[in-house]
N, C-alpha and C positions, 0 to 999 in steps of 0.2 A: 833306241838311239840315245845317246847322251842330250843333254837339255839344252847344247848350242845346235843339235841335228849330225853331228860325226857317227861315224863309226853304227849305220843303222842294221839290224839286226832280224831277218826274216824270222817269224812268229810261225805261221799259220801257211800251209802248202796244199791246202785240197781242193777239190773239181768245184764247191761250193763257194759263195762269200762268205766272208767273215767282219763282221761289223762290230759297230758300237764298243770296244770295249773299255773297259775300268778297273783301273788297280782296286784289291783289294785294300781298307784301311792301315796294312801291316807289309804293305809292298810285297808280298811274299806269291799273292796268285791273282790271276785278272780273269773278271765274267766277260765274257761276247757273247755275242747273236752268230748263230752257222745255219748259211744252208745245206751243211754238207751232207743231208739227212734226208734233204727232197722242198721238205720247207722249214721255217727258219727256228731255230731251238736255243735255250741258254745252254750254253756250256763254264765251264769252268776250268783254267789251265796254270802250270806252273808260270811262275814269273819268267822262265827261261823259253816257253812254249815248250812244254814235256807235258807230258801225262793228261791229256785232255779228257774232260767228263763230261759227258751229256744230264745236265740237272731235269729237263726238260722232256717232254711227250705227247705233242699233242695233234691235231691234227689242223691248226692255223697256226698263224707264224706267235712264236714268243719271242720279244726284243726288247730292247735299251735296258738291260740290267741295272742296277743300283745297288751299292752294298751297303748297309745296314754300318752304323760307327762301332760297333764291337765285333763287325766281321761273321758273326752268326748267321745272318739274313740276305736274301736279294729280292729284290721287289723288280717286276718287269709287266711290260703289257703283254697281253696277248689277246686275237679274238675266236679265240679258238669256239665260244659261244654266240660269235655273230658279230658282234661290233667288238671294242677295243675299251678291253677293262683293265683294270691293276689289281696283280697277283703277286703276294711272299711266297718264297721257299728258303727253307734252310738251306747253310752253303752244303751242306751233304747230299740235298736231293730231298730232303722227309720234308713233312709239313706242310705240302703246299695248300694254301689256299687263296680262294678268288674275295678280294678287299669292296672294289664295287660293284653296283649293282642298278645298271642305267641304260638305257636306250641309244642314250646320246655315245661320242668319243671321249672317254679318258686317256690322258695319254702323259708323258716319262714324268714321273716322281721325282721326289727327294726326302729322307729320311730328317727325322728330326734329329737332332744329335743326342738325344735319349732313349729312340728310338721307339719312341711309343705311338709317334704320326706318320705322315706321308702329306708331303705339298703336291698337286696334281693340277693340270689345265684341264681343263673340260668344255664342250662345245653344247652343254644341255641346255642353255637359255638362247639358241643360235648361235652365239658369239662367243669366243673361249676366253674364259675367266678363270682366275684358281677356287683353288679347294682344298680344305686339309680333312683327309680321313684317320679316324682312330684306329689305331691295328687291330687292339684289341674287341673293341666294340662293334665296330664299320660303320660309328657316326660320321657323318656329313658335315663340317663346317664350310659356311663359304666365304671368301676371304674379300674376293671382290666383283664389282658390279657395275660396269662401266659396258658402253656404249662400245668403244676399239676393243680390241683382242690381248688380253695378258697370257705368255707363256711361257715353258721353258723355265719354270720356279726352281730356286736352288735356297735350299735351309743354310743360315751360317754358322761357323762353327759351336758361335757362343749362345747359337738358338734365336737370339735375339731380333736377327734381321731376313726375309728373304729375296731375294734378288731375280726381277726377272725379264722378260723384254715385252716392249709395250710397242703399240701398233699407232696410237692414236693422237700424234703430231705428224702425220704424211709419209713415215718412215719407220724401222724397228728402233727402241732407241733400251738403254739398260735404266731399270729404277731399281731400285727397293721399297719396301714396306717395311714396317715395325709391328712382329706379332707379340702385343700382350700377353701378360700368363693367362689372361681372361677368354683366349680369345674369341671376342665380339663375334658375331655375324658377315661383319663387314668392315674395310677400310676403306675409309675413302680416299677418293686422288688427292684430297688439298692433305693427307698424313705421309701421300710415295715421295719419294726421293729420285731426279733424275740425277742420271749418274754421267751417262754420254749424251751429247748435242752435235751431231754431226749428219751431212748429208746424205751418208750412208745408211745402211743396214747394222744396226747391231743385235748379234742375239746370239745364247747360249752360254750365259756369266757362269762364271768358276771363280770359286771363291780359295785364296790362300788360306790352309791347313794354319 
């Protein structure tokens, strides 16, 4: 659909849903989640909906794709091993591997804009807090530590900031944080940024390109 909502444009036609999905970085092809396979799998499609590819095979559901800022990568959950961890695959299908490595829920990432991390919410101390994992490594940092629930992280362009929704004034509301090149262990609430103050629910910030 054009960006006022005209003229919108059927994608995706099968007995399955089709979810979550995301331009890639170069507008050119979009990841989704299908169940057109029995349970839910990443796919990857032209921008037009033509030539759809199953990246994906497992036997729990894999979802919420993410694409990587050079287009190479997608990071998605899956629990295909029992609970719900974060996995890369290249945009071709090769490479996949499993990033964490935990009891608790991982759940949708965001890429650093280097692409060397992943910001993640996690429910392993009971309550869901972020987390940045190293691609390469699959060290663990943890970002924060608070009593409410922070989810829903999104890296900013300039790497600089992440952006996410916070539980712990009565309602979901949008903050940010400031990640150091250092990055500490921890930030605390008196460094986040609220963003929205309203009566409502806010959550699931997207950041302009």
């Amino acid at each position: 659909a054009n960006s006022d909502g005209s003229q919108p444009h059927r994608l995706t036609q099968t007995s399955g849903d089709n979810t979550h999905p995301v331009w890639s970085p170069d507008g050119q092809k979009i990841a989704f989640s299908s169940g057109r396979t029995g349970n839910f799998e990443v796919f990857v499609m032209d921008a037009a909906g033509h030539n759809p590819v199953q990246l994906t095979t497992s036997r729990g559901f894999d979802e919420w794709p993410v694409w990587s800022a050079d287009g190479q990568q997608i990071a998605f959950v899956s629990d295909r091993d029992g609970n719900v961890e974060i996995y890369t695959i290249n945009a071709d299908g090769s490479n996949q591997q499993r990033l964490t490595h935990h009891p608790a829920d991982d759940w949708p990432a965001s890429w650093s804009p280097d692409g060397s991390k992943l910001v993640f919410s996690s429910n392993r101390d009971s309550n869901w807090d972020l987390y940045i994992v190293e691609v390469d490594s699959g060290k663990i940092l943890r970002l924060t530590n608070d009593a409410a629930n922070e989810r829903e992280p999104v890296w900013s362009p300039d790497g600089q900031l992440i952006a996410f929704a916070y539980d712990g004034n009565g309602n979901w509301d949008i903050f940010t944080l400031p990640v150091p090149p250092a990055y500490p262990t921890e930030i605390p609430p008196e460094e986040w940024s609220q963003v929205t103050n309203t009566a409502v629910d806010e959550r699931y910030p997207v950041w302009l390109p």
